[in-house]
N, C-alpha and C positions, 0 to 999 in steps of 0.2 A: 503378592499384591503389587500391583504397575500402577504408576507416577498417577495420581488426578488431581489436578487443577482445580483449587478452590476458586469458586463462584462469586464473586464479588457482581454487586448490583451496581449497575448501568445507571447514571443520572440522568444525563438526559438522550434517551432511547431513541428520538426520531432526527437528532441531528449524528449519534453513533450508527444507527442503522444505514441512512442515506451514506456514509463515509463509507462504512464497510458493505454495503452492495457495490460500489464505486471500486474499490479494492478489487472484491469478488470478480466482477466483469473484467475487470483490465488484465488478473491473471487466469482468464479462460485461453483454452490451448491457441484460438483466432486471434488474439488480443495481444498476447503475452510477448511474441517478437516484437512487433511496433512497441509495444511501450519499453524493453529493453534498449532498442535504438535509441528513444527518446532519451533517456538516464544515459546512456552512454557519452551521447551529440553536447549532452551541458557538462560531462565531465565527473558527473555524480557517481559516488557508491551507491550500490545497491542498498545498500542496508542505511543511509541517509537518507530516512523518512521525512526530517524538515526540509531539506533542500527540493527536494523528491514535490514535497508541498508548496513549497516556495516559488518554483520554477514553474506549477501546474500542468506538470507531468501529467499525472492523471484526467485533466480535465481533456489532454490533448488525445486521449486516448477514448475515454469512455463518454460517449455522445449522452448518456441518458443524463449524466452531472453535469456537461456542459450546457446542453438544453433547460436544465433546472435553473440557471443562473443562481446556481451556490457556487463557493469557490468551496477544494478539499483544506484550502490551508484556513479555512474562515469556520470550516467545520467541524476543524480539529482544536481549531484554539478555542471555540466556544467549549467546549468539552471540561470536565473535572482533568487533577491532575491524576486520579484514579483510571475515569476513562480513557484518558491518552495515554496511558501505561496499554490498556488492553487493547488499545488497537495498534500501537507499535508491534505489542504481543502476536496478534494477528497477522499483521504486516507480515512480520518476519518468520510467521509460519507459513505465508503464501509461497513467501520467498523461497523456500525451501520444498516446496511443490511443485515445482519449474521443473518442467521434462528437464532427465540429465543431461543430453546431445544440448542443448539451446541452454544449459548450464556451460557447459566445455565450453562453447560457442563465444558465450561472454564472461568468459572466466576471468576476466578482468576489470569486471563488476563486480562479481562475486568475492573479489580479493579481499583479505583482512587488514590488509595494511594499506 
């Protein structure tokens, strides 16, 4: 039996939803180089989800959250500190869904250190 991931419920489901469609779009295979440039251009790790937020990265990438007039950092802090566990959770599994070559690419994003 392989690893499953207990289910914890969502507080508030319509400002987690709008975040992670947000997410979703930015790391479709059209999407995903521009917004690595963007994280690269401010200096950011990859895996620095607040800054990533801070900066509105995402907003610069994904037209449907910036037309919304939310911000992703305004949509993350309204959040439990449950649900901002599972969307970093999330995050950092998009992350790791990034065609390999556009991983190499920016392998200096991707660094641990």
């Amino acid at each position: 039996m392989g690893f499953e991931q207990a289910t914890i419920k969502v507080e508030k489901e319509k400002e987690f939803e709008e975040l992670k469609g947000a997410i979703e779009r930015t790391f479709r295979p059209e999407k995903v180089e521009a917004f690595l440039k963007q994280v690269q251009n401010k200096g950011a790790t990859i895996r620095d989800l607040e800054k990533i937020l801070s900066e509105s990265l995402l907003e610069r990438v994904d037209e449907v959250l910036a037309k919304s007039g939310n911000k992703a950092r305004e949509l993350y802090d309204s959040l439990s500190l449950s649900d901002q566990a599972q969307m970093r959770e999330f995050y950092l599994s998009k992350l790791e869904s990034v065609d390999t070559k556009l991983r190499h690419r920016f392998k200096k994003l991707y660094r641990y250190y």
